[in-house]
ZAMARGU-4260 file (C-alpha; in steps of 0.2 Angstrom, whole numbers, plus 5000, padded with zeros to 4 digits):
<rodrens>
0) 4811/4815/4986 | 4828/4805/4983 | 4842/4815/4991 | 4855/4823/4977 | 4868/4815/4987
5) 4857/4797/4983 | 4855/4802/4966 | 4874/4808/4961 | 4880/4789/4971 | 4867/4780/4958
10) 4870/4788/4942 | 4889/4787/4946 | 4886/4766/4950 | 4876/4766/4932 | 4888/4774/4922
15) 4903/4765/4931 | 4893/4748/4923 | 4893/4759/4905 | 4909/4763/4906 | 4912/4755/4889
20) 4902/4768/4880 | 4911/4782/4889 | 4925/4794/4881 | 4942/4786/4885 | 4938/4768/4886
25) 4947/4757/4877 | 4931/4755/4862 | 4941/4763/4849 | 4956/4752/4851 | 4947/4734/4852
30) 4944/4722/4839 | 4929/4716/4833 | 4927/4697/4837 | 4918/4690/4823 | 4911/4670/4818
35) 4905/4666/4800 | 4904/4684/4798 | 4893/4691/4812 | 4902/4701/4825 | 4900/4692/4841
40) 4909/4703/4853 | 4926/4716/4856 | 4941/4708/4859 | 4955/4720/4870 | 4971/4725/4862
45) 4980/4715/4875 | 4970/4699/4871 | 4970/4701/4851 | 4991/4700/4854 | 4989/4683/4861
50) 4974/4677/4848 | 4989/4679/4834 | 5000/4662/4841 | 4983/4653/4837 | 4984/4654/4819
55) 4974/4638/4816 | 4961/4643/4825 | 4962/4663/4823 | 4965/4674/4807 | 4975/4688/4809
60) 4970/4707/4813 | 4961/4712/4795 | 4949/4726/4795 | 4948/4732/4812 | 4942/4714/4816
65) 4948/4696/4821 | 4937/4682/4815 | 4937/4662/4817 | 4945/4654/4803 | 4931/4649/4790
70) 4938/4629/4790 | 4931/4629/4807 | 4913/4629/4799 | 4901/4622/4812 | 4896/4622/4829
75) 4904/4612/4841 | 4921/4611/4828 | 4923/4629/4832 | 4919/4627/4850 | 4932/4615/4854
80) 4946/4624/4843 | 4943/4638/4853 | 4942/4629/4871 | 4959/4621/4866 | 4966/4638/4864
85) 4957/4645/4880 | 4966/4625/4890 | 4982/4632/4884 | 4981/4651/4891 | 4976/4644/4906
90) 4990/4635/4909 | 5001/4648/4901 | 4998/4665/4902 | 4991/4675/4916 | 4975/4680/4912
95) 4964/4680/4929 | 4948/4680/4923 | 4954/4660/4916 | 4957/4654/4935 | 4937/4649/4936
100) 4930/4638/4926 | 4913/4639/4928 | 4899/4636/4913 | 4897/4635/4897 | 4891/4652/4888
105) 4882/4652/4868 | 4890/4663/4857 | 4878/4673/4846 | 4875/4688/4839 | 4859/4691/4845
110) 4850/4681/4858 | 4835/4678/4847 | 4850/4671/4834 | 4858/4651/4831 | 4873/4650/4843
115) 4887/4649/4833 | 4896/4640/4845 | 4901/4638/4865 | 4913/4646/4875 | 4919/4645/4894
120) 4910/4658/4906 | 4925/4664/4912 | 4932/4669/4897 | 4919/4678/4887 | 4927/4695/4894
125) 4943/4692/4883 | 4932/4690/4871 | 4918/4704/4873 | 4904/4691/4872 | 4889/4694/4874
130) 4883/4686/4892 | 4862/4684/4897 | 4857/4679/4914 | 4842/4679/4925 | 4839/4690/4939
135) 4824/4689/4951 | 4813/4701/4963 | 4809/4693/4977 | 4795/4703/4988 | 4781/4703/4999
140) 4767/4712/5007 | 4766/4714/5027 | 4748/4716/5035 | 4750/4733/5035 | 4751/4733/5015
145) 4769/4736/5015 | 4778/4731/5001 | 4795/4722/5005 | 4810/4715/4996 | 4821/4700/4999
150) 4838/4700/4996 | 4852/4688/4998 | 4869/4690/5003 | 4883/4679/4994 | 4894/4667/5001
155) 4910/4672/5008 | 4917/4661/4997 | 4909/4666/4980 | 4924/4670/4966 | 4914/4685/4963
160) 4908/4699/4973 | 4908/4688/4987 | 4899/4693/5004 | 4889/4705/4994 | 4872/4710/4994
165) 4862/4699/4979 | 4844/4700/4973 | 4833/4684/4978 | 4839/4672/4964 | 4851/4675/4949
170) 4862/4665/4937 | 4868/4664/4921 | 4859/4656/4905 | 4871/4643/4902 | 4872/4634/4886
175) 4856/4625/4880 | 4846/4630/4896 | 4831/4643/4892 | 4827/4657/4901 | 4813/4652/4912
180) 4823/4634/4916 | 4836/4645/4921 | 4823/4655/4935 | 4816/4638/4941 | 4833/4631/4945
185) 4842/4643/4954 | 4827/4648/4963 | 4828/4630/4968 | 4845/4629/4972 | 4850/4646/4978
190) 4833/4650/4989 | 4825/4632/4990 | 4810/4641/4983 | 4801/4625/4974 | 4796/4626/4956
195) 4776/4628/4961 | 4781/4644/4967 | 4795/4651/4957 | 4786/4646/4939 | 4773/4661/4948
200) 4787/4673/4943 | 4783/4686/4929 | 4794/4691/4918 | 4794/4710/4916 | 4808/4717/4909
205) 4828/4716/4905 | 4843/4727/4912 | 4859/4730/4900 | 4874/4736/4899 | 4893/4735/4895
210) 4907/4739/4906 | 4925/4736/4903 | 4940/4732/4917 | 4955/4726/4919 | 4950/4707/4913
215) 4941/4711/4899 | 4923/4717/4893 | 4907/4714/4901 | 4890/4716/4889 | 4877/4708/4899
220) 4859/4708/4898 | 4851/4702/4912 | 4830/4695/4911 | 4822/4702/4927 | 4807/4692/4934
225) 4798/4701/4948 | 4789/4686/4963 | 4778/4686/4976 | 4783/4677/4990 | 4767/4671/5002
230) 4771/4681/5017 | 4774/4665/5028 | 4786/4660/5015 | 4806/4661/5020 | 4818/4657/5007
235) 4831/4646/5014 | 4851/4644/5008 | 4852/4631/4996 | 4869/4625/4987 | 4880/4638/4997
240) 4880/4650/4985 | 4871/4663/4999 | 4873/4667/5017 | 4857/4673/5022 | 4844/4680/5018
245) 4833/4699/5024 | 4816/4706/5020 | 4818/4724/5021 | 4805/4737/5018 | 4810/4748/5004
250) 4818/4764/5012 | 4830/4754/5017 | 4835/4744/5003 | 4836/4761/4993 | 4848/4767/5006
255) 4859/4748/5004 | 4858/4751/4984 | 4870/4766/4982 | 4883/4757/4997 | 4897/4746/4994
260) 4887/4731/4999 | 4880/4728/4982 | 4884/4717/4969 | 4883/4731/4956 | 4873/4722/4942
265) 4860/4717/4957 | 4860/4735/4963 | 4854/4738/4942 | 4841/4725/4944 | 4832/4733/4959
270) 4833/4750/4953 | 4823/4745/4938 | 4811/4738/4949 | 4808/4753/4961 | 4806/4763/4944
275) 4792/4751/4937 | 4784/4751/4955 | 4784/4768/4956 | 4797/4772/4969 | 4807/4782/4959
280) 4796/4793/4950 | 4800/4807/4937 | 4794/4823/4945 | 4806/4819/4959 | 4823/4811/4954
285) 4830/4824/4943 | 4841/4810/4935 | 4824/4797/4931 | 4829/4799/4911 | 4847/4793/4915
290) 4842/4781/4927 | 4831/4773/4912 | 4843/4774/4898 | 4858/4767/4908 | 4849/4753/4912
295) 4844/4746/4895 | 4860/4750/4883 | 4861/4742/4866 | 4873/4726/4868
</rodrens>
């Protein structure tokens, strides 16, 4: 049985990353985001203040929503208009989240939808976009029939969450990159797991959820693959990205998952994973129906 103590640490780390849904965020206040009229994402009060010096780009405030002006009618027109805007704050205003430029993110309603257009990664938040990426499992089994997990710890030098504790591979879908292209390459460059190996991987499920801080709002849904690593097979640092690498049986990454040494979104990934492998089961977690909701929210 998980102690309460476990269990009170992990429904508080699921509901910190749901925080956007709870009473007293900043929901009710935020402006819808929309692109030739589907809403794309929430943009913060703070934020929506700025978006009005753009009028060329951005209408004003109407209807609880702020839109993309309709002259801007295609793709990559209203990807640059908005990516001149975001080159300006950066220079400009101090908005943190802007210091990285990192990838390039589609912009769409749903993820089965057309992108309506780019946007920088590192400044979806301003713009409560919807961000996907790909998380995977890494395990194996000992000769004792031991089922154990790898993780990785990021670089000291990652801008985010750096030195924390990281499932085996993960990173974001970047513009015009599938999913499973997405899991090939970083378990490539991350792990140096080659592609033989990593197109093994199954997908098996996905973890959502939207949280809001001081730099803006977070929906992310992350497409969890579990793999099974040969048990001679160590996964070795790659592009710098992470530190090093553990195998750990499971007691003890359970005990790692409610510390402060995991990167909380990975801390997500892994508790779904003990769920679907039965670690966590319902006659013993008293919070097993929380645990499952608060890990896939509606976007």
């Amino acid at each position: 049985m998980c102690s309460a103590a476990w269990s009170d640490k992990m429904l508080q780390l699921l509901r910190r990353m749901n925080n956007f849904h709870s009473p007293g965020s900043s929901r009710a206040r935020c402006l819808r985001f929309e692109v030739a009229g589907e809403q794309v994402g929430w943009i913060p009060p703070h934020v929506a203040s700025i978006l009005t010096n753009y009028p060329d780009v951005f209408n004003p405030p109407h209807g609880g929503a702020i839109s993309i002006r309709q002259s801007l009618d295609s793709y990559q027109s209203r990807s640059e208009a908005v990516d001149n805007v975001l080159q300006t704050l950066r220079q400009r205003v101090s908005l943190t989240c802007l210091k990285g430029w990192r990838d390039e993110y589609e912009v769409m309603a749903r993820f089965c939808d057309t992108p309506l257009m780019w946007m920088e990664r590192a400044a979806t938040s301003l713009f409560g976009v919807k961000r996907y990426g790909v998380h995977i499992n890494g395990y194996s089994w000992s000769e004792t029939g031991e089922l154990r997990m790898w993780l990785a710890r990021r670089s000291p030098t990652k801008q985010t969450y750096p030195g924390r504790l990281d499932n085996l591979a993960a990173g974001g879908v970047a513009a015009g990159i599938g999913v499973k292209q997405t899991l090939v390459k970083e378990c490539e460059e991350e792990a140096c797991i080659p592609a033989a190996i990593a197109e093994l991987a199954h997908p098996v499920s996905t973890v959502s959820y939207t949280y809001e801080d001081e730099e803006g709002v977070f929906p992310e849904s992350q497409f969890v693959f579990d793999l099974e690593l040969p048990p001679a097979f160590k996964p070795r640092i790659g592009d710098g990205e992470v530190q090093d690498f553990y195998l750990l049986p499971i007691d003890k990454v359970k005990e790692l998952l409610v510390s402060d040494e995991f990167k909380p979104n990975c801390a997500m990934v892994v508790l779904d994973f003990l769920i679907r492998h039965s670690f966590i089961e319902p006659d013993t977690e008293p919070f097993y129906q929380e645990f499952v909701a608060n890990l896939h929210q509606t976007l």
